[in-house]
N, C-alpha and C positions, 0 to 999 in steps of 0.2 A: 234548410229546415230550421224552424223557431226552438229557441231551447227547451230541453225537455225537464220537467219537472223533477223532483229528488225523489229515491225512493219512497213508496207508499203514495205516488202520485201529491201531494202535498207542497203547499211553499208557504213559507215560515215567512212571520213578520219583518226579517227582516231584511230578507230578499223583494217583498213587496215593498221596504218602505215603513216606518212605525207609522200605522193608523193614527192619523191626528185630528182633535175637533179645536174650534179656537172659540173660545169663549170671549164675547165683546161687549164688555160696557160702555156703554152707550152715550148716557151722560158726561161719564168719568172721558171719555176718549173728546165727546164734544168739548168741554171747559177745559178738557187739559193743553186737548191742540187746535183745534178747528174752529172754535168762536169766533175769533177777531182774523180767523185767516181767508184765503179765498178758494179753499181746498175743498169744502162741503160734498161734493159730488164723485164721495168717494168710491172708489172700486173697492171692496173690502173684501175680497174672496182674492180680487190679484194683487191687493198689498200683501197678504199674508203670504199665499200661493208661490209670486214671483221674486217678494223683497226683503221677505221677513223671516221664513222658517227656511232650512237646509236641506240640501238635498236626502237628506234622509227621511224626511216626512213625507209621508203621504196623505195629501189634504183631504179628509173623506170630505170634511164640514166645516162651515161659518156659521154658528150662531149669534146672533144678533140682539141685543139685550133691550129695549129700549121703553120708553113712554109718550101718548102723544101730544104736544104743546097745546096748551090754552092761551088763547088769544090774550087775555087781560095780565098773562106774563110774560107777554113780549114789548118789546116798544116797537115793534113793527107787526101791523096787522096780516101780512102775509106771510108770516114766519109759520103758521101752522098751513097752508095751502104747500109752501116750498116743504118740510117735512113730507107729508103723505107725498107728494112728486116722488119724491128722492127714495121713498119708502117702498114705493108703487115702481120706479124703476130698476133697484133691487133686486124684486119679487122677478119683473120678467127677464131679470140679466141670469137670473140663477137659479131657476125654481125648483131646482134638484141641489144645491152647494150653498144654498145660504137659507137660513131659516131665522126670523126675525119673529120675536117675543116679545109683549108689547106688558107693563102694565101699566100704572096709573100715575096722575100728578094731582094729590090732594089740596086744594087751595083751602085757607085759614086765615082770619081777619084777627090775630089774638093783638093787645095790649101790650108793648115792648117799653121798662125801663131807659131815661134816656142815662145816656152814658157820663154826660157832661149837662150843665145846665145852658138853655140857649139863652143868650142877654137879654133877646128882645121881648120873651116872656117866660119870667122868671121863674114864675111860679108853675110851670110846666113840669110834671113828673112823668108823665108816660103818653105816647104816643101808638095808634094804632095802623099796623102797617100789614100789609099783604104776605104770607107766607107760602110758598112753593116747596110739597115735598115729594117727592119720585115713592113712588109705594109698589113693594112685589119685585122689581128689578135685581135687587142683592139677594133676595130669595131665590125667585125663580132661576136667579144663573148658578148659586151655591148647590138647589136642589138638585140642578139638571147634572151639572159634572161631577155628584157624588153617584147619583145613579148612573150615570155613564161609565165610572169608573167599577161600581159593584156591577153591570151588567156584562162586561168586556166592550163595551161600547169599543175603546180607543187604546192605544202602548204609551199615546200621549195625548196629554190637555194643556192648553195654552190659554193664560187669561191674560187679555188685553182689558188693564185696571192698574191703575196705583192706589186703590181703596182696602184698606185694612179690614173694612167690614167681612171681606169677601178671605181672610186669615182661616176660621174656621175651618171649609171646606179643605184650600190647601193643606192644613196641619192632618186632617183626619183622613184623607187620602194618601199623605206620606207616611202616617202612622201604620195603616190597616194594608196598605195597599204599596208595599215601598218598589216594586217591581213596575210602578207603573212611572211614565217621566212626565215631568210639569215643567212649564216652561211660563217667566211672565216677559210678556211686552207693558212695559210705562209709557205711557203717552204725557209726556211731561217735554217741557222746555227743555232748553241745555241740553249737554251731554254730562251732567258728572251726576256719576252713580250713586253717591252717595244720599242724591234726592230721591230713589228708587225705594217704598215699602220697606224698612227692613222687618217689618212682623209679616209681608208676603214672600222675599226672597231669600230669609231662611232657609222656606219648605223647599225653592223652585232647584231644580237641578240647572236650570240656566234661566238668564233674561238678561235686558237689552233693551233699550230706550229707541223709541219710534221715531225715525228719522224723518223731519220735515221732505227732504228730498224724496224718500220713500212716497211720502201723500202725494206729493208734485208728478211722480212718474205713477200713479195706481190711480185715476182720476176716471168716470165713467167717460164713453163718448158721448157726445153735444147730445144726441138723439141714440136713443136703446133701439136698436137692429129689429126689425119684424114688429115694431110698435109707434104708437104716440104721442110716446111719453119723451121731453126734451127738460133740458137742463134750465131751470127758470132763469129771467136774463138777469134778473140781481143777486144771483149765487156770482 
């Protein structure tokens, strides 16, 4: 016989497990660890799932925070093809466990003071250069885990970010809502903590710096099961 429920037929959080959502920026996780590495074809439901949170969680969700690449700010033209891939193979590893949020990247031509004078022409004051800015991303993830947390969405919220911008949400959900637990992963180099947010892990009741080895073992397979979709070959 399967075990039987406590009286009133009922099972408390934390016999199931704290309900957990993982909030992921997107950007912040790409530049912090994944740029220059060869990891990109990440499993992001089984890094968290299998390597990253305790056995005490129970992973409802992966939310995914991100925006899509334009071509003219990448130096590889197929940097937005491999995105959507990776994006699109996501979607079919987990279409119930990860949910991916997209906003925007506003390009800007503005007029930048140089820093220093260059010799070869002296008389150069400012130069006009390409600006790239992620738009809606630190909102739409702030929004989501404040209402998540006023809705009973989760017992716990996890944000995968070393971005202070995202400080806010933390503080006002520890403030209003201290019964509820926050957790940050840093996707940062190194292991010393001391490079970890200190205006986010104030609020965090725990966090923990995302282990390269972690990325190494959480990697999608070559090819997504019951689909088309394959790992491009210069990931």
């Amino acid at each position: 016989m399967g075990d039987r429920p406590p009286p009133g037929g009922f099972v408390t959080s934390v016999e199931c497990g704290l309900r957990t959502i993982v909030y992921v920026d997107g950007y912040n996780l790409y530049y912090g660890l994944l740029r220059k590495s060869k990891l990109k074809w990440l499993d992001l439901y089984s890094l968290f799932n299998e390597h990253v949170l305790d056995d005490r969680a129970n992973l409802l969700q992966v939310r995914y925070y991100t925006a899509p690449v334009l071509g003219r700010m990448s130096d590889d033209s197929r940097s937005t093809q491999r995105q959507r891939t990776y994006l699109q193979a996501l979607r079919k590893m987990y279409p119930e466990k990860l949910e991916i949020i997209e906003g925007k990247i506003l390009a800007t031509t503005p007029f930048q003071r140089l820093v220093q004078p260059i010799p070869e022409v002296p008389h150069l004051e400012k130069i006009q250069v390409f600006d790239f800015n992620e738009k809606k991303t630190d909102v739409n993830l702030a929004s989501d885990m404040l209402a998540g947390a006023w809705t009973d969405e989760f017992d716990q919220a996890v944000l995968c970010s070393n971005d202070s911008d995202l400080e806010g949400a933390f503080s006002t959900i520890k403030r209003h809502l201290p019964h509820i637990r926050l957790g940050l992963i840093a996707p940062i180099l190194g292991e010393d903590h001391r490079h970890i947010s200190k205006d986010l892990s104030k609020y965090a009741d725990w966090s923990k710096i995302l282990s390269p080895v972690h990325l190494k073992n959480s990697q999608l397979p070559e090819r997504i099961p019951s689909s088309r979709v394959c790992k491009p070959d210069t990931w």
